[in-house]
C-alpha positions in Angstrom: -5.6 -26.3 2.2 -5.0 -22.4 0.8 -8.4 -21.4 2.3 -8.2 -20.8 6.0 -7.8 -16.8 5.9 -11.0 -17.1 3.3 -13.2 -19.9 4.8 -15.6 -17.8 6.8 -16.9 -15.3 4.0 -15.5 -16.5 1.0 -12.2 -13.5 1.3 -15.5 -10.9 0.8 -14.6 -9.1 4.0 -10.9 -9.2 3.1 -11.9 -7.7 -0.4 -13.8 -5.0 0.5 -11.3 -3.9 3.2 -8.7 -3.9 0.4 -11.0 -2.2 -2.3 -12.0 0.7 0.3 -8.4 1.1 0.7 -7.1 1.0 -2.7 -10.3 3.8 -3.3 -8.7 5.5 -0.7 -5.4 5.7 -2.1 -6.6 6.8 -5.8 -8.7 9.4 -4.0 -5.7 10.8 -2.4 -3.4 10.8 -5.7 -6.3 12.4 -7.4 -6.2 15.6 -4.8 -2.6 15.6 -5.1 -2.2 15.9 -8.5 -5.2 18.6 -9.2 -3.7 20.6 -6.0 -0.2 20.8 -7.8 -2.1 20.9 -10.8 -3.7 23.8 -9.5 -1.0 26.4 -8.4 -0.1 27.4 -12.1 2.1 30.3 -11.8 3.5 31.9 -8.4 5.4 34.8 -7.3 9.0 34.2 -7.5 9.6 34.3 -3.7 7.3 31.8 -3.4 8.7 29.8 -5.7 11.1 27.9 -3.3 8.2 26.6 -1.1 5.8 25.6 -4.0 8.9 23.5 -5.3 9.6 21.9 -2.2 5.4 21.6 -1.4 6.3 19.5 -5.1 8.8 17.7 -3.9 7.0 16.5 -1.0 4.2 15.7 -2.5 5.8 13.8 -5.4 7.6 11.5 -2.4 4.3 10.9 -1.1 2.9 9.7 -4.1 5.5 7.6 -4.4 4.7 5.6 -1.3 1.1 5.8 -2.2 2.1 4.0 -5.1 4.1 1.5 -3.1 0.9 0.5 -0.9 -1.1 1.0 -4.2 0.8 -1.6 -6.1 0.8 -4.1 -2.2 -3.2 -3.8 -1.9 -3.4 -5.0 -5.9 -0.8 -7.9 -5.1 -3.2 -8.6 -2.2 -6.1 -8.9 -4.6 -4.5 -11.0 -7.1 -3.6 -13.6 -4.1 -7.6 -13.0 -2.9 -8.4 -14.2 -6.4 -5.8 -17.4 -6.8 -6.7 -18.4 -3.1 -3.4 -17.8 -2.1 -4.3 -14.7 0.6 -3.5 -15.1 4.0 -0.5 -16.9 3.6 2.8 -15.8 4.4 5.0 -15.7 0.9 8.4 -16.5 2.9 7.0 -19.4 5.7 3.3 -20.3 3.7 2.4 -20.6 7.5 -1.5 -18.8 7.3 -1.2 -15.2 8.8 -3.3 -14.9 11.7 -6.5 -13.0 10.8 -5.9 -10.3 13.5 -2.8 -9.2 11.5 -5.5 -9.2 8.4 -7.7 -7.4 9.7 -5.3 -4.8 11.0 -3.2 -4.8 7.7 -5.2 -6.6 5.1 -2.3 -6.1 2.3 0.1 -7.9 4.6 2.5 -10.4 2.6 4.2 -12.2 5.8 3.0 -13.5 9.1 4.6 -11.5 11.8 7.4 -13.8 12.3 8.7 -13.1 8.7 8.2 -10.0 8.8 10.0 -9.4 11.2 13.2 -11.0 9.4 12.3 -9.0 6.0 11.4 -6.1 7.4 15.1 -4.7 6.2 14.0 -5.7 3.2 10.9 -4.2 2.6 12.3 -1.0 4.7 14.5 -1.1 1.7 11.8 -0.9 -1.1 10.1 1.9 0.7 13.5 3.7 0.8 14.2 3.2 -2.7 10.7 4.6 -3.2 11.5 7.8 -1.5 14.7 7.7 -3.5 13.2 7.5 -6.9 
């Protein structure tokens, strides 16, 4: 029964929309890191916009992390034939929300009622 979101290609479409994504993401931590990497040492009136450039960027890679850490969870469900179903309901996602957001964890109903929560992890993200 756990195979409607994968029945047409065998989840390869779904897989390669989540690995060009998850390439993405590393790609952009990469730049990050080697562009604060990069600055070494500034002029001390600069130094209040290169820390908050920092701080930014360190916030961003937070959330990169955040999606990082959904598109592996999305891979792992791809792999146990659980993908495309919503964790809260188990109801099958519709593939339009898939294709749109292939990391999704809930249908659009559920979302809807967790979307506090997961508002919340993204927050706590930002907060870290």
């Amino acid at each position: 029964m756990k195979k409607i979101a994968t029945e047409i290609d065998g989840g390869q479409e779904y897989r390669r929309m989540l690995d060009e994504k998850r390439e993405g993401v590393l790609s952009g931590l990469g730049i990050k890191f080697d562009t604060l990497a990069k600055m070494g040492r500034v002029a001390e009136e600069d130094q209040a916009q290169v820390t908050h450039d920092e701080f930014v960027a360190l916030r961003l890679n937070r959330l990169d992390y955040v999606q990082l850490r959904m598109i592996e969870e999305a891979l792992d469900r791809l792999d146990s034939d659980d993908y495309g179903y919503c964790l809260a309901c188990d109801q099958p996602i519709p593939a339009k929300r898939l294709a749109a957001i292939p990391w999704a964890r809930y249908c659009v109903n559920c979302q809807e009622s967790v979307g506090s929560e997961t508002d919340q992890e993204w927050s706590a993200a930002l907060r870290q």
